[in-house]
MARKEVEX-456294 format. One record per residue (C-alpha): chain; x, y, z. Coordinates in steps of 0.2 Angstrom, whole numbers, padded with zeros to 4 digits, m for minus. Each point is the difference from the previous one (the first is absolute). Layout:
BEGIN
ch	X	Y	Z
A	X	Y	Z
...
***
This chain:
BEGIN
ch	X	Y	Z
A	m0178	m0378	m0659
A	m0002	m0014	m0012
A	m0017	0003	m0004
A	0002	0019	m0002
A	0009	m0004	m0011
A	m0011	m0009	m0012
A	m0012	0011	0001
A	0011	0013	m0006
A	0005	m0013	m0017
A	m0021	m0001	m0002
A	m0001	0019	0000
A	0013	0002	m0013
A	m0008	m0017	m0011
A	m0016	0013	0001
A	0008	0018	m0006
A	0007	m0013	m0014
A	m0016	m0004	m0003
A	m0007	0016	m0003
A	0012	0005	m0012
A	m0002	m0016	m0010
A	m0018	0002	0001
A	m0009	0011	m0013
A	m0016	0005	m0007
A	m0008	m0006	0021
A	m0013	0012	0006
A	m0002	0002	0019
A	m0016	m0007	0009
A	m0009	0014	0009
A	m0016	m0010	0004
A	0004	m0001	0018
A	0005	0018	0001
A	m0020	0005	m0004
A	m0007	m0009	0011
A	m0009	0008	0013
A	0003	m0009	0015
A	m0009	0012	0013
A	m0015	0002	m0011
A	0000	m0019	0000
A	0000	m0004	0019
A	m0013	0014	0003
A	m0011	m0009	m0012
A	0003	m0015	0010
A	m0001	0009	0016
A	m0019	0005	m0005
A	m0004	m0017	m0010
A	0003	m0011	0016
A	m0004	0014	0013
A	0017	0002	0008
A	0000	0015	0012
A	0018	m0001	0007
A	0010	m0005	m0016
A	0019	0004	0002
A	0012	m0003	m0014
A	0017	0004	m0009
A	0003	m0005	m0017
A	0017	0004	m0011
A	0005	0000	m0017
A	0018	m0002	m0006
A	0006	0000	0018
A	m0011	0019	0003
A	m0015	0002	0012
A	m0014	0003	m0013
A	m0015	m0002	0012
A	m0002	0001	0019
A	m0013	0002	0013
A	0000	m0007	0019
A	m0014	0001	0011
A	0006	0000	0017
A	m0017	0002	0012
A	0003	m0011	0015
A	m0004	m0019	m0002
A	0005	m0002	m0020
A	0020	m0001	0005
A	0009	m0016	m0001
A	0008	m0005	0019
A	0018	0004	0000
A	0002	m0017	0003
A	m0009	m0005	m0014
A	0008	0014	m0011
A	0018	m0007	0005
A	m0004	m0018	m0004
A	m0006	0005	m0017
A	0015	0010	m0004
A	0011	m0015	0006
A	m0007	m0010	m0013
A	0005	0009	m0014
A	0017	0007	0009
A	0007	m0016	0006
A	0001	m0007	m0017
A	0010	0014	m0008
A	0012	m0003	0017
A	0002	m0016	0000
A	0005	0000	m0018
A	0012	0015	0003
A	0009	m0011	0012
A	m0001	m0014	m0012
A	0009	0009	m0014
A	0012	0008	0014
A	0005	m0019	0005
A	m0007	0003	0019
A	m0009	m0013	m0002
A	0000	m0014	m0011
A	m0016	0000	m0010
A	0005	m0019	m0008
A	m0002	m0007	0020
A	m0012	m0012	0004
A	m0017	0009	0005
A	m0003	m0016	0013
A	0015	0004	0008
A	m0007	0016	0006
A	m0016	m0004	0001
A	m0002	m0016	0004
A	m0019	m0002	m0002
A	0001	0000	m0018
A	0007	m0017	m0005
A	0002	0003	m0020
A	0019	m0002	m0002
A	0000	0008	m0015
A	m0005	0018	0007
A	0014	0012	0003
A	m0002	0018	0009
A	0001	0008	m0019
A	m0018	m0009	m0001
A	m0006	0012	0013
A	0005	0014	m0013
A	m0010	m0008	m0015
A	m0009	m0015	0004
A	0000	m0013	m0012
A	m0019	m0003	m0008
A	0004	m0020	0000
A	0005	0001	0020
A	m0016	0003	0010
A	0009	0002	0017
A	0005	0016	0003
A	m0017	0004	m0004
A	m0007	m0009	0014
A	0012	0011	0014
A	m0003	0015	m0008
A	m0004	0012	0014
A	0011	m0010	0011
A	0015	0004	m0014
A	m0002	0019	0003
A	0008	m0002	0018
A	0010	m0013	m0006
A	0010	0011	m0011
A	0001	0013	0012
A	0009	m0011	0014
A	0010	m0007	m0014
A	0004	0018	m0007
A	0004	0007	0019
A	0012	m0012	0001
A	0008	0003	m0017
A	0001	0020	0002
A	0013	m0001	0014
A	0011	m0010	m0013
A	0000	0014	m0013
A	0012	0015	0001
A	m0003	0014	0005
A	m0005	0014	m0013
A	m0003	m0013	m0014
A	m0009	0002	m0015
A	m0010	m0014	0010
A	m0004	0009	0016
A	m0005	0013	m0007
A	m0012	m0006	m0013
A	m0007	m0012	0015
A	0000	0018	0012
A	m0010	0009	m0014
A	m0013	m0016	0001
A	m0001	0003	0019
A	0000	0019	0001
A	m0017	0007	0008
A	m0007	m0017	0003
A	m0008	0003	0019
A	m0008	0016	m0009
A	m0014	m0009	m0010
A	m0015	0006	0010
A	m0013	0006	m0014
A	m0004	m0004	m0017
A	0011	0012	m0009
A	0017	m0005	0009
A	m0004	m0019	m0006
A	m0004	0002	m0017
A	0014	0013	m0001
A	0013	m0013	0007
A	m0007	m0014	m0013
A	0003	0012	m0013
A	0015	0002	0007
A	0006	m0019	m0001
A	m0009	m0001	m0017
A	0013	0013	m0007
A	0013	m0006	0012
A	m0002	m0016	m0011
A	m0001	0008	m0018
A	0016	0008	0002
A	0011	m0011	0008
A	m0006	m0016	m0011
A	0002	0008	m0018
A	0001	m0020	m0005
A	m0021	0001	0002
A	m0001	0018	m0007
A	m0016	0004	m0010
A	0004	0003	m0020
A	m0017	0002	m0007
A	m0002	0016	0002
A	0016	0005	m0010
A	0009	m0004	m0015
A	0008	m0013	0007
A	m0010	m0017	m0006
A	m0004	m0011	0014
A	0006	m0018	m0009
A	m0004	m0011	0014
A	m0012	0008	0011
A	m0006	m0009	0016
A	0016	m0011	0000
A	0004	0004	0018
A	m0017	m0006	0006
A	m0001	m0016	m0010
A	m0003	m0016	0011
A	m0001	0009	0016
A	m0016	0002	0012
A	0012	0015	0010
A	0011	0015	m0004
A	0008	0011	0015
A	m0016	m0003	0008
A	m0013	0004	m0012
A	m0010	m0012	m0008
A	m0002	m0004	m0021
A	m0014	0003	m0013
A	0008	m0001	m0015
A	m0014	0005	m0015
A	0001	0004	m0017
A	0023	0001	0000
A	m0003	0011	0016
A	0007	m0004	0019
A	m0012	0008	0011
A	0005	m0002	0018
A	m0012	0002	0014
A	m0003	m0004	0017
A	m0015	0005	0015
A	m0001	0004	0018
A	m0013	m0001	0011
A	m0002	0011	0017
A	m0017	0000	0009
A	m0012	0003	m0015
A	0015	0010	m0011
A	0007	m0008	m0014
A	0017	0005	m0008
A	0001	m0006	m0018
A	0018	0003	m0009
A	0001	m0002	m0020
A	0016	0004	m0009
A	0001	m0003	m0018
A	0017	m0002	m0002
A	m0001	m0001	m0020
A	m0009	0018	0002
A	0010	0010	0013
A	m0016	0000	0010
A	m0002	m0002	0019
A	m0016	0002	0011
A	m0004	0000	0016
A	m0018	0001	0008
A	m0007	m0001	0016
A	m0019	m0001	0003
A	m0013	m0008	0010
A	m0005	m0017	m0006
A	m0018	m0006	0009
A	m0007	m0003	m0017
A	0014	0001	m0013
A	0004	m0017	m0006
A	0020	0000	0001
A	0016	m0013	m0006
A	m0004	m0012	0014
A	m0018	m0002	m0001
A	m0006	m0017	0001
A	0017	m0007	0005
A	0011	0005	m0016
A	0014	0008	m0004
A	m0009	0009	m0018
A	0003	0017	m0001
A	m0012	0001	m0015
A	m0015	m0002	0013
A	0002	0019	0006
A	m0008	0011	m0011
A	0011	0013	0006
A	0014	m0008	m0009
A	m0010	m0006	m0013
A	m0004	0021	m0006
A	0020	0003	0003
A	0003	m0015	m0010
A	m0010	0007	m0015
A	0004	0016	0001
A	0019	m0004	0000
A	0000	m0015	m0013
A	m0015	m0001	m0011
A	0004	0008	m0018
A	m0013	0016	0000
A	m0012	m0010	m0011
A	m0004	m0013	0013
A	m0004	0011	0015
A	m0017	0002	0002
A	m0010	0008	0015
A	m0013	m0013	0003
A	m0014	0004	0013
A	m0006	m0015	0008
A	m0015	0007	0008
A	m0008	0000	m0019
A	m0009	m0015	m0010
A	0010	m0014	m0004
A	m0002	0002	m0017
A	0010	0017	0000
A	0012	m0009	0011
A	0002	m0014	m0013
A	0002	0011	m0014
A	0013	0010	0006
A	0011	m0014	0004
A	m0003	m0009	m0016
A	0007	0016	m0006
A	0017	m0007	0008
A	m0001	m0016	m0014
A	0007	m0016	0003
A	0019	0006	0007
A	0011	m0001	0015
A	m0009	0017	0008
A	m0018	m0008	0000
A	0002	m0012	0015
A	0006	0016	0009
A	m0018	0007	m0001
A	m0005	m0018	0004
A	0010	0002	0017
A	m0007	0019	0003
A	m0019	m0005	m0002
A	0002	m0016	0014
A	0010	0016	0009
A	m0017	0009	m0001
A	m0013	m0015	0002
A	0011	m0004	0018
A	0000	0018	0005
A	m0019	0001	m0006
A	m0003	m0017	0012
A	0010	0009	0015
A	m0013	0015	m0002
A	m0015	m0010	0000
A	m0004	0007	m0015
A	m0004	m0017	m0006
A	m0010	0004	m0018
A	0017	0006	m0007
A	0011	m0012	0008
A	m0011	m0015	m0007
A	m0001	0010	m0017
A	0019	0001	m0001
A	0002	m0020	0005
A	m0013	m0006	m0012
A	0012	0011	m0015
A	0015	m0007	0008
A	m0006	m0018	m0005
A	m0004	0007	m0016
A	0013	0008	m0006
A	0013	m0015	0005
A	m0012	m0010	m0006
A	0001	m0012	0017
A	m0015	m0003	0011
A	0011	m0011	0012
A	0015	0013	0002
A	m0012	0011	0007
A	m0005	m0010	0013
A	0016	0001	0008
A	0006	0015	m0005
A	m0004	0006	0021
A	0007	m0015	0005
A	0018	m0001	0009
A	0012	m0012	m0010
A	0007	m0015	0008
A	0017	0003	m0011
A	0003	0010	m0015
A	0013	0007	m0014
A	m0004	0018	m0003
A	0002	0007	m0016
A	0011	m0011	m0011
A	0014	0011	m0008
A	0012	m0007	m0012
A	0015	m0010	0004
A	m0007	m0005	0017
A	0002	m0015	0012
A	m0010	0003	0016
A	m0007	m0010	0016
A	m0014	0001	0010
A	0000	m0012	0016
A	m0017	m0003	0008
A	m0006	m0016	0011
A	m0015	m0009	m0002
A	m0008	m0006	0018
A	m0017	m0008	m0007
A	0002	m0013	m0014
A	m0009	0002	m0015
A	m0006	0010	m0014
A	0006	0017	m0006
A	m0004	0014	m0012
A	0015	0003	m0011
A	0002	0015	m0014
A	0015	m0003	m0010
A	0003	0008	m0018
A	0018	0004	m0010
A	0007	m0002	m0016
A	m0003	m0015	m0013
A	0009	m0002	m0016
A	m0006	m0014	m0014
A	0016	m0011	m0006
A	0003	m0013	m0013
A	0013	m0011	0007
A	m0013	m0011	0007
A	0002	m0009	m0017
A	0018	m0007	0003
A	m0004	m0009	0015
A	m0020	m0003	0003
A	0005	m0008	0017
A	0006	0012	0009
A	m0015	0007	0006
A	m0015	m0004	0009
A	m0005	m0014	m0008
A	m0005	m0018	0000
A	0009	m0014	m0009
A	m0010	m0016	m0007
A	0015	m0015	m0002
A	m0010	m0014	m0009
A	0008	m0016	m0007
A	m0006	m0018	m0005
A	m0001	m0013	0013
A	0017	m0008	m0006
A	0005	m0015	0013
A	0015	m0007	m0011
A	0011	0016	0002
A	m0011	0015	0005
A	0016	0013	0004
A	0002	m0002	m0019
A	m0018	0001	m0006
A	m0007	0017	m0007
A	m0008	0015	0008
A	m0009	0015	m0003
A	0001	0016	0011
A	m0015	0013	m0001
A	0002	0017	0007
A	m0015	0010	0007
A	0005	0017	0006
A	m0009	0009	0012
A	m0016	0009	m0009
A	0009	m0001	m0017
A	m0007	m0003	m0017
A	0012	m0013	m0007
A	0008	m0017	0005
A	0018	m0005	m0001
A	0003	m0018	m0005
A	0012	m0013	m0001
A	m0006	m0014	m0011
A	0016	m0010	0004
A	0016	0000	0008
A	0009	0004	m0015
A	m0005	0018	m0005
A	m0002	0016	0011
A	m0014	0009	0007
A	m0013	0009	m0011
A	m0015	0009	m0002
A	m0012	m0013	m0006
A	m0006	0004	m0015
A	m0020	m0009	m0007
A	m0001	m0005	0017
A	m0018	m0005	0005
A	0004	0001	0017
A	m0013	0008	0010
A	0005	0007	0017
A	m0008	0016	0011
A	0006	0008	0017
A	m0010	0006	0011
A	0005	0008	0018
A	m0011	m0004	0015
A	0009	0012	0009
A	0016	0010	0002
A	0013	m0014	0004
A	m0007	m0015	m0012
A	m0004	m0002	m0016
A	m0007	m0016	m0009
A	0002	m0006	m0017
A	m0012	m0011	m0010
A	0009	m0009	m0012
A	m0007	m0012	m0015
A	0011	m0011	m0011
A	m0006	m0006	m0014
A	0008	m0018	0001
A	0005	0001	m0020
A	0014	0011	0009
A	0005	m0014	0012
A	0002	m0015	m0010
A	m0006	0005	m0019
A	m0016	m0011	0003
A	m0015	0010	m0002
A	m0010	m0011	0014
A	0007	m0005	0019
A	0006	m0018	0004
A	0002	m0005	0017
A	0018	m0002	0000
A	0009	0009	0012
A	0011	0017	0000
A	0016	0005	0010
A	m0005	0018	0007
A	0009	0011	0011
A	m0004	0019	0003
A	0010	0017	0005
A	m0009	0014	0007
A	0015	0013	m0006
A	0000	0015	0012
A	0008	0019	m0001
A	m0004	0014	0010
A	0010	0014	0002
A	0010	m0001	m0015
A	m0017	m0003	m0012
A	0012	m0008	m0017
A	0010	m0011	0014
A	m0006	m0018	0006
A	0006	0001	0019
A	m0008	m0019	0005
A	m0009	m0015	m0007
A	m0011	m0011	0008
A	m0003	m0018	m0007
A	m0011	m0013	m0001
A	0007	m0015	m0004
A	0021	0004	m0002
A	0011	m0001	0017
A	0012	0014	0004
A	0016	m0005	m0012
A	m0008	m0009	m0012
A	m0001	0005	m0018
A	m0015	0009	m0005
A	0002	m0008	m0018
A	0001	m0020	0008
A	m0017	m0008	m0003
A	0006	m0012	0013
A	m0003	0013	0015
A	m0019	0005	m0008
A	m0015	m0007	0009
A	m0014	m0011	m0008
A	m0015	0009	m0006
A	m0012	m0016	0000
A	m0018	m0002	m0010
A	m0004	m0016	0007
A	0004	0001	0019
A	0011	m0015	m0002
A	0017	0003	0001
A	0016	m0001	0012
A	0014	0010	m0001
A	0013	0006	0013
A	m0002	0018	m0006
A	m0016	0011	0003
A	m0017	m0009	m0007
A	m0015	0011	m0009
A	m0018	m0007	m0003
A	m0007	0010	m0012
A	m0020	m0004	m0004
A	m0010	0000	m0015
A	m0014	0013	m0003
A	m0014	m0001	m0010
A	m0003	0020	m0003
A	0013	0013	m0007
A	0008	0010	0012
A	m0002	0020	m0004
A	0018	0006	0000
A	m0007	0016	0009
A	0015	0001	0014
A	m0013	m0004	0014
A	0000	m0015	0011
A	m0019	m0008	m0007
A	m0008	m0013	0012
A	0006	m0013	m0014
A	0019	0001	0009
A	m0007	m0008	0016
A	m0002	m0016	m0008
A	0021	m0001	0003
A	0013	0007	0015
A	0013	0010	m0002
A	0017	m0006	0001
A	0011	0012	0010
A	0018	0007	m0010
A	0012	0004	0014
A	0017	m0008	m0002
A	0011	0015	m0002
A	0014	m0001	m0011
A	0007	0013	m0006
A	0009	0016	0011
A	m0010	0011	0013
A	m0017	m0008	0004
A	m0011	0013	0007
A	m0016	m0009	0013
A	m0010	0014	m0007
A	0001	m0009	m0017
A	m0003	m0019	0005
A	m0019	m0002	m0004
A	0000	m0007	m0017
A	m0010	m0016	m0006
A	m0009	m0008	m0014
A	m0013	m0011	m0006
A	m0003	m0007	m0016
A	m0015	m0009	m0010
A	m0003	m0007	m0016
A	m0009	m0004	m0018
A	0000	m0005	m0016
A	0007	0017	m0006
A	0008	0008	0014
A	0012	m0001	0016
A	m0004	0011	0013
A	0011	0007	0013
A	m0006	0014	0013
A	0012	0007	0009
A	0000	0011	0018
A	0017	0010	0003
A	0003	0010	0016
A	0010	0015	m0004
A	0002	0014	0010
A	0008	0011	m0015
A	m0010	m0003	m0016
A	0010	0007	m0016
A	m0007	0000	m0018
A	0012	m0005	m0012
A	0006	0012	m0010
A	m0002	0015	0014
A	0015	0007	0008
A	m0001	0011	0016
A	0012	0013	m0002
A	m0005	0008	0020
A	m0002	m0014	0010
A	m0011	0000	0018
A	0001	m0016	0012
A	m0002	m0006	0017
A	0015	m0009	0009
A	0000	m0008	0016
A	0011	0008	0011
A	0010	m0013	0008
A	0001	m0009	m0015
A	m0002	0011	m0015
A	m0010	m0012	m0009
A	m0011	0008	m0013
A	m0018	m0003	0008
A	m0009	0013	m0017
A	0004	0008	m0013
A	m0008	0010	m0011
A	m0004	m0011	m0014
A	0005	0003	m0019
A	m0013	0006	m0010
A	m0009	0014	m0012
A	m0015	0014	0001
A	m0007	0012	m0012
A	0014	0014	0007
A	0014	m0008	m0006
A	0017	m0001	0006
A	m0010	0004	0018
A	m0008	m0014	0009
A	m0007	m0002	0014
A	m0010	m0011	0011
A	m0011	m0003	0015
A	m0001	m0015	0009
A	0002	m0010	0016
A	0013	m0009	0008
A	0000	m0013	0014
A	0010	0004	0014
A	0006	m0011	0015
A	0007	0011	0017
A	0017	0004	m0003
A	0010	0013	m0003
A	0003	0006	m0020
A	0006	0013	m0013
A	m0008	0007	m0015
A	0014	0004	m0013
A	0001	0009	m0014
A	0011	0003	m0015
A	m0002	0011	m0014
A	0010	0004	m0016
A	0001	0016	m0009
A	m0011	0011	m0009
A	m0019	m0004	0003
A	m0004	0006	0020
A	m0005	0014	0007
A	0014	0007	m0004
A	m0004	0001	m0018
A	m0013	m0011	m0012
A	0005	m0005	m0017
A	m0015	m0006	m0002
A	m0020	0003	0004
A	0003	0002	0019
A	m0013	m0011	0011
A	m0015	0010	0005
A	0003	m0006	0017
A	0012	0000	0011
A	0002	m0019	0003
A	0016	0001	m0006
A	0015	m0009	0013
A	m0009	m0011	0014
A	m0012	0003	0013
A	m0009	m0013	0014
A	m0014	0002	0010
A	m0012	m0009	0012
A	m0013	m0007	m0009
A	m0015	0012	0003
A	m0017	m0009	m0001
***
């Protein structure tokens, strides 16, 4: 009784709210929509002949039509399981809140296959988006929760408020044997939902204001069995069915009082699962319901994809650059694919070829038909999701990753904690070298400035009339080199080089996931414990070869010719060796991260360094990733990627494609994202693809 009633306390906060509330106008948009008009135009686009459907507005049939000719009915026991899986949910939880059973119980504990301690048997009710178990015993859940139910149901009284809303769940079950007795009884659940969970009730079509719409979806990949799409500050749930060659595809737009329910014949129809995904947006059934239900009247177009591409491109570049476009984007891959199954393939290839155009990506089209090895979906805000996936051949994959980037200034305070390498130079002192004078130089990761330190006396600053020269470069997507060359009037105030020696040690400074946070060091020279600031601990950077020391030794070598300070490794560098930097010293020390080295040569003017870094998450200075998308290792939760810190011309989107190495093993692609530029909603240009969250893929030659 509890939860009745607080959902009779949310219906009074409404009627408050409606007095309160003046000057509100009621949205009607939903009401003119035609939704029969719309699925006979679909019916005749994509040549369905036995199309049923039921659709209702504000809990009312509005449109129905079943076509019951032998052959095109779901099996009863195919209809039953479907009902089950919206059904048993809205059981369970009824139980739940009744105290039958005890929703904060340990999933494993009845279920012992799944070994996440963490899940209860409310997580079968609404899964968590950061737990990807229960997803992966999904159609084992549905008989699951009916043995657990059966066994429940004998514990409740009889004539309960319970039993009875269980017994109007169950009624007429075995009498599902056509088309309209199915889509009837998920209407049924459908409204059985709405009216007994006032807590999720639609408000935008009255003058109550939704204030936090969506909020009962946020961070979860399930909800009483449907799954999530949430677009433009709109839940849409949705789920499909498959019998023989029928397909059953539900969409209810619970922020719009919309349910629909359509059954047809699917040979040539691409559907939500096609091409081994869970994207609803790849049906272009849904795709005309979506428009017709969300887009504002200005950004509906009829588009005919049978014409030239230039009328197509037109039309949509009608759309502009706003969060409606990439909707279009999705409908014309909808067309190409159904053009491809056709044979019909001059429009198919037309449709592809503008695909790449219009998203302004010659590489995401070539695996737009391919199945994903793991992916996020479409990113909404406030969300913290896991995809688990194994790798069973070592090697290279294809990764698309984009989010959110934010450019900061804090970098100033403290230059070090970045990616970054730091130069520690002092004069070869034998008499007391712990006490001798250093200098520090900071070069962050592809940034324009270096941080100095021109003696152990004063703090860290941006050098200022520096004639430092330095370049990076980035041979591939985990390493980066910098060329570096120092004018020796910045060593030892003498314009010309003597052969004395210099103390030198080196950090290659590290951060990854939080991009303005140092997370490990790597030195050259300094042990583990000693202090970073004790010339005594450095190495020996020698110009003459002779020297002994007990610390690390460096031979650099003349050169006759200036070196072009151009970030590439010139054949002029083979004349030394590198050195390798791997004592770690500071915190979590990732293997991904322990290729670093150095050489270093010499002239008359300059001291050359060129550095090789490994780094498996590269972050410019300066850039902050609001959404984050990595790759863990499952056993360990190391970080293996991330998608690295940086800027394009769409500002705050970013995005990237690149490739990962992978060893076999089992990992997870994570993602977190923050609120207020997703899918969800844009606050600023939105990206003209929809490389936005992560996607991995075999490498396709």
């Amino acid at each position: 009784m509890k939860f009745r009633i607080q959902k009779i306390l949310l219906l009074l906060l409404a009627s408050l709210s409606i007095i309160w509330q003046t000057g509100c106008t009621s949205n009607t948009s939903v009401n003119q929509v035609d939704f029969k008009d719309i699925l006979e135009q679909i019916s005749q686009e994509f040549n369905i002949q036995d199309i049923s459907y039921l659709v209702s507005k504000n809990g009312e049939v509005s449109a129905s039509k079943y076509t019951n000719v032998t052959g095109v009915n779901f099996s009863l026991a195919k209809a039953i399981e479907i009902i089950k899986v919206f059904s048993n949910p809205i059981k369970l939880d009824l139980l739940i809140k009744d105290s039958m059973i005890p929703g904060d119980s340990s999933l494993s504990k009845y279920f012992p296959a799944i070994n996440n301690k963490g899940l209860n048997l409310k997580d079968l009710v609404i899964v968590p988006a950061d737990n990807w178990e229960p997803q992966r015993f999904c159609a084992d859940s549905v008989q699951f929760m009916t043995d657990i139910i059966a066994n429940s149901k004998a514990k409740t009284k009889k004539g309960s408020i319970t039993n009875e809303l269980i017994a109007a769940l169950e009624k007429s079950n075995d009498q599902l044997k056509d088309n309209k007795a199915l889509l009837e009884k998920l209407f049924f659940i459908s409204d059985f939902f709405d009216r007994n969970y006032m807590e999720y009730a639609s408000m935008q079509d009255s003058l109550v204001t939704n204030l936090f719409p969506t909020w009962y979806t946020e961070n979860k990949s399930f909800f009483y069995g449907w799954k999530i799409l949430r677009i433009q500050k709109n839940t849409i749930l949705w789920n499909c069915f498959f019998d023989g060659e029928r397909t059953l595809l539900l969409l209810k737009f619970m922020d719009k009082d919309v349910f629909t329910a359509i059954s047809y014949k699917s040979k040539n129809i691409p559907d939500p699962t096609s091409y081994n995904r869970d994207d609803l947006l790849q049906s272009p059934i849904a795709l005309a319901l979506i428009r017709s239900v969300l887009l504002p009247e200005g950004k509906q177009i009829n588009i005919d994809y049978r014409s030239q591409w230039n009328d197509i491109k037109d039309k949509i570049n009608l759309i502009g650059d706003n969060a409606y476009r990439f909707i279009y984007t999705k409908d014309l891959i909808a067309h190409a694919r159904y053009y491809e199954s056709l044979k019909d393939v001059k429009n198919a290839q037309k449709l592809y070829l503008g695909y790449a155009a219009l998203t302004q990506d010659s590489l995401l089209l070539k695996y737009v038909n391919e199945m994903p090895i793991a992916e996020t979906g479409y990113i909404s805000d406030n969300l913290n999701s896991t995809a688990a996936f194994s790798i069973e051949k070592e090697g290279y994959y294809q990764i698309f990753s984009g989010g959110q980037v934010l450019q900061v200034s804090d970098y100033n305070t403290a230059p070090y904690n970045s990616d970054n390498i730091q130069l520690f130079i002092s004069q070869y002192n034998n008499v007391n070298p712990s006490r001798a004078q250093f200098q520090v130089f900071h070069f962050n990761y592809r940034f324009n400035k270096i941080a100095g330190k021109q003696d152990d006396r004063h703090a860290d600053n941006w050098l200022k009339g520096s004639n430092i020269k330095f370049t990076y470069s980035d041979p591939d997507d985990t390493s980066y080199v910098l060329e570096v060359a120092i004018p020796w009037k910045e060593i030892h105030g003498k314009e010309k080089h003597n052969t004395h020696p210099l103390r030198l040690n080196i950090f290659i400074g590290d951060s990854d996931y939080e991009e303005n946070k140092r997370e490990s060091i790597y030195s050259w020279a300094t042990k583990p414990g000693e202090g970073w600031d004790d010339p005594s601990t450095y190495g020996v950077l020698s110009f003459t070869g002779e020297h002994r020391s007990l610390r690390k030794i460096y031979a650099s070598k003349p050169i006759a010719e200036k070196i072009i300070i151009d970030g590439q490794i010139d054949d002029i560098w083979n004349k030394v060796d590198y050195s390798m930097i791997e004592l770690p010293i500071y915190d979590k020390v990732s293997a991904y991260d322990n290729i670093s080295k150095f050489k270093s040569l010499y002239d008359n003017e300059y001291l050359y360094f060129l550095f090789y870094v490994g780094d498996n998450c590269k972050n410019k200075t300066g850039i902050i990733t609001k959404d984050k998308c990595w790759i863990e290792d499952a056993s360990t939760n190391q970080l293996i990627w991330k998608l690295p810190a940086d800027t394009t011309g769409y500002m705050p989107s970013y995005s990237i494609e690149t490739k990962v190495y992978l060893k076999a093993g089992k990992y997870k692609l994570r993602y977190y994202s923050d609120k207020g530029h997703s899918f969800e909603g844009w606050y600023g240009t939105p990206p003209y693809h929809d490389i936005y969250g992560g996607t991995i893929y075999a490498i396709k030659n």
